[in-house]
N, C-alpha and C positions, 0 to 999 in steps of 0.2 A: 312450490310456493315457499314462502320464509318459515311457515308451523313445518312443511316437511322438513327442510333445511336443518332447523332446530333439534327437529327428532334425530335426524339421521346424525349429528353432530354426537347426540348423547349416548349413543348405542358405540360408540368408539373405545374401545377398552383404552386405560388409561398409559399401558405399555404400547403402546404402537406410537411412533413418530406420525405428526401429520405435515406436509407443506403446504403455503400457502401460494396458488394459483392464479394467474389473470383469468378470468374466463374468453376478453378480447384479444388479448396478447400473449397466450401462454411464453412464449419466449422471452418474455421479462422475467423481473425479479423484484421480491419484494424488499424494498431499500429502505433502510431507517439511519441517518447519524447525526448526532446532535440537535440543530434546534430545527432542521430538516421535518417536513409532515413525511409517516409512513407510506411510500407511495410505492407501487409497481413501476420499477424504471430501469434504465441502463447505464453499466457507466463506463465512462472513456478515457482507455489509458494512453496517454500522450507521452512522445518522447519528442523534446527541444534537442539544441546546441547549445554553447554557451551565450550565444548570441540572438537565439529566440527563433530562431525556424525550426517548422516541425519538421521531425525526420520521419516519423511513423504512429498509427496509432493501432488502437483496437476496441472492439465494442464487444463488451460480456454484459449479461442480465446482472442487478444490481444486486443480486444477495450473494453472488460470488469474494472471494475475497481475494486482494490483491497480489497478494503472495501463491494465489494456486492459480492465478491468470498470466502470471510474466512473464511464460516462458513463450507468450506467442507476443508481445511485443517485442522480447527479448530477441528473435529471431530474424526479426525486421531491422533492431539497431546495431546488432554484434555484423552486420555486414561493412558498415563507416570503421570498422576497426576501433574503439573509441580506447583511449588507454584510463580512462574513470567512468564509473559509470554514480550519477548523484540520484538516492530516492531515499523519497519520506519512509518515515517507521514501518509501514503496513508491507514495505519489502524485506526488514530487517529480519529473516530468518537464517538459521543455518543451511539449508538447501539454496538457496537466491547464494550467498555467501561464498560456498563451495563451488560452483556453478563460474562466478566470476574470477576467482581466484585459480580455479581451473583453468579457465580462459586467458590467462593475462592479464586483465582486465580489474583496476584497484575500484571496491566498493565503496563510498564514501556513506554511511548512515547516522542519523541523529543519535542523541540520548535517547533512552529511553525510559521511564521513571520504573524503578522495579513494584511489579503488580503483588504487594505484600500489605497484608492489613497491619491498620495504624498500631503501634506499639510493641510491633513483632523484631525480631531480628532481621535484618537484610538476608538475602541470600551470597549478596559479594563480603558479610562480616563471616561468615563459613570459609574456611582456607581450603583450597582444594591443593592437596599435596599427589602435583603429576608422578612422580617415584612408584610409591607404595598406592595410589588407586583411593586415593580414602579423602574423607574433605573432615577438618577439624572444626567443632563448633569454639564460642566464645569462651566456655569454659574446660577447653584442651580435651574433651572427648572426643572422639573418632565416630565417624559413619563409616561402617565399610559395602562397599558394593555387594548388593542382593541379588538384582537383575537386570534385566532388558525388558522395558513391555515393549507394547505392537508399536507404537506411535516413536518410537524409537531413539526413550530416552534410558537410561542407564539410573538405576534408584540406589541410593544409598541410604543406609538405618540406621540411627543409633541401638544403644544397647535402651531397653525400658526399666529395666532393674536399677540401671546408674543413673535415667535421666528421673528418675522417681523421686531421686532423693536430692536433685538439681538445683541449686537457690534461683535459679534463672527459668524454669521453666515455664511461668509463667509468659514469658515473652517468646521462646522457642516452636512449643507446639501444645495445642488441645487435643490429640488424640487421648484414648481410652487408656490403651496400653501404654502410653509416654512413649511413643516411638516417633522419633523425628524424621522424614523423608527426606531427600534432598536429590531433584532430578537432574540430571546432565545430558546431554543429544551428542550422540556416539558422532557428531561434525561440531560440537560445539568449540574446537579448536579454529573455526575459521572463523565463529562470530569474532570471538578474542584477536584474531588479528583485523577485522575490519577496528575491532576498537583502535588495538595501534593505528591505523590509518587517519582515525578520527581526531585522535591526538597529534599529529602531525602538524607543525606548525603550517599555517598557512589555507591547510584545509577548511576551517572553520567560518574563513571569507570566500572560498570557493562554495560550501553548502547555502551561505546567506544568500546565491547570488539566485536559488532557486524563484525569490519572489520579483527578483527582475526579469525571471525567462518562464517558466512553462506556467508559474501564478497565476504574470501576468497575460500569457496565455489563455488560461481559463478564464481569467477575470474580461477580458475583450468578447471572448465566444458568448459567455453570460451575458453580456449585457449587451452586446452590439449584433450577436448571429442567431440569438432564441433557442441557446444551449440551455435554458434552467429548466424547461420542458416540450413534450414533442407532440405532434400531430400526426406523426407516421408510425405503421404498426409492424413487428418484427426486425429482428436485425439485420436483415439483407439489406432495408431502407435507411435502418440509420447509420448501416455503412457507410451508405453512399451518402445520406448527411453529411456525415462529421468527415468524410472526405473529400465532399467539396468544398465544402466551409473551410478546412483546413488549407487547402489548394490556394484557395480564393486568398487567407488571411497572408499568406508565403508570397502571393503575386502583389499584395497589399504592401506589403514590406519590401518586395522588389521597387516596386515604383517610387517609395519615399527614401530608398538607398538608391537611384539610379536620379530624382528628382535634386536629390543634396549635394551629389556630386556633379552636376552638368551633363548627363550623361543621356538630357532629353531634347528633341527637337520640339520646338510647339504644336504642332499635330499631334505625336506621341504626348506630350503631356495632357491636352486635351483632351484623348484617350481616355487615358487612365485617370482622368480626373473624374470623368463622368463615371465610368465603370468602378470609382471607389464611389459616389455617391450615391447612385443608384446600388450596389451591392450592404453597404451600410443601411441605404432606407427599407430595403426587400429583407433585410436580416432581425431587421425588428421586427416583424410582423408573424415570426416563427414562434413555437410553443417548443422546448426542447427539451433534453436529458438533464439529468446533474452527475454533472462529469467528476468521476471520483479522484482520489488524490493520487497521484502520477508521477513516476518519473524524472529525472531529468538527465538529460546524457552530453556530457562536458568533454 
């Protein structure tokens, strides 16, 4: 009952991690972002062309996150050979990074605003001098390398004796001892050259071209295939959703590339006219996923 429920909730020491469960779906995941309700759901990673055919997707429970699911889309589109590969921030890691750049294959990733509270120093106003191993702050003190933790970034310290007596401290750091940290990821040399990439002339209307391809992708499934939520349980099912749907949407596009160039007799148009109207009327009537932010492969 809800009074057991309640009890058994309290009796949970406060060190223990809890997750949160479907009890109909355990294979979902519990999805929250932005102005999104908290839901148990799925999300669906998509890979386009430049030209808006899907080349592959994948369905992971939605509390996953994007950057520790790539590697099975990833596997599905590194067979097209693609010499760019275009995706939002949520791939912008140093693993995803190295991975590409291993491959051949140029990353193309957004900005990203750096996650620093208001009034502090940047992390890119710290000089990282490659020679000597050490990053310089604003006021020409050195961090020098302390360690490696698990997660596999490289920590740099300053001294707490010198930043004590700091006119700038105030904006560097609030620890106790005045010791300013400053992390690095032993691949952090690949993000910095996806940067050169991103600077690159010409790049920066190839990443815009994302809301004319896999966007507008998502933005059709949503609203014409009853991608915003779903009626079928596990992901075996909604595999086979979002890979019919996708099929369907690739045959949808064949027919109005095959209808613009003459390349139909009037039987086949008739066809395909009916099979996009009835496929559009049968698409509204689905409950679906919210398909998370995805890919594009150029």
């Amino acid at each position: 009952s809800g009074n057991d429920q309640h009890n058994e909730l309290e009796q949970i020491p406060d060190d223990i991690k809890t997750k949160k469960s479907s009890i109909t779906d355990p294979e979902s995941g519990w999805f929250r972002k932005g102005e999104h309700k908290h839901v148990f759901a799925y999300a669906v990673e998509t890979a386009c062309d430049e030209h808006g055919w899907v080349l592959g997707y994948s369905v992971h429970p939605g509390n996953e996150h994007d950057s520790r699911t790539f590697q099975t889309i990833y596997e599905k589109v590194k067979s097209f050979e693609p010499e760019m590969i275009v995706a939002d921030a949520g791939y912008k890691t140093p693993a995803i990074a190295r991975q590409l750049l291993k491959d051949r294959i140029e990353p193309l990733f957004p900005y990203k605003r750096p996650m620093t509270k208001e009034g502090f120093f940047k992390k890119y106003e710290y000089v990282y001098d490659e020679y000597y191993d050490c990053y310089i702050c604003p006021e020409n003190q050195i961090l020098r390398y302390s360690t490696t933790n698990r997660d596999g970034y490289r920590e740099y310290k300053s001294c707490g004796y010198q930043c004590e007596k700091c006119p700038q401290i105030s904006k560097c750091t609030e620890s106790k001892n005045h010791v300013k940290v400053i992390t690095r990821h032993v691949w952090e040399k690949y993000i910095e050259k996806a940067e050169d990439i991103r600077h690159v002339r010409g790049n920066k209307a190839i990443y815009q071209k994302r809301k004319e391809t896999i966007e507008r992708i998502f933005g059709t499934a949503k609203e014409h295939h009853g991608f915003r939520y779903t009626q079928y349980i596990g992901k075996a099912r909604m595999e086979m959703k979002a890979g019919l749907t996708f099929a369907c949407m690739n045959l949808k596009k064949l027919a109005r590339f095959l209808g613009k160039n003459g390349l139909l007799n009037g039987q086949k148009r008739r066809f395909l006219r009916n099979f996009w109207i009835q496929f559009n009327f049968k698409g509204k009537n689905g409950a679906g996923m919210i398909p998370a932010p995805s890919l594009s492969t150029v």
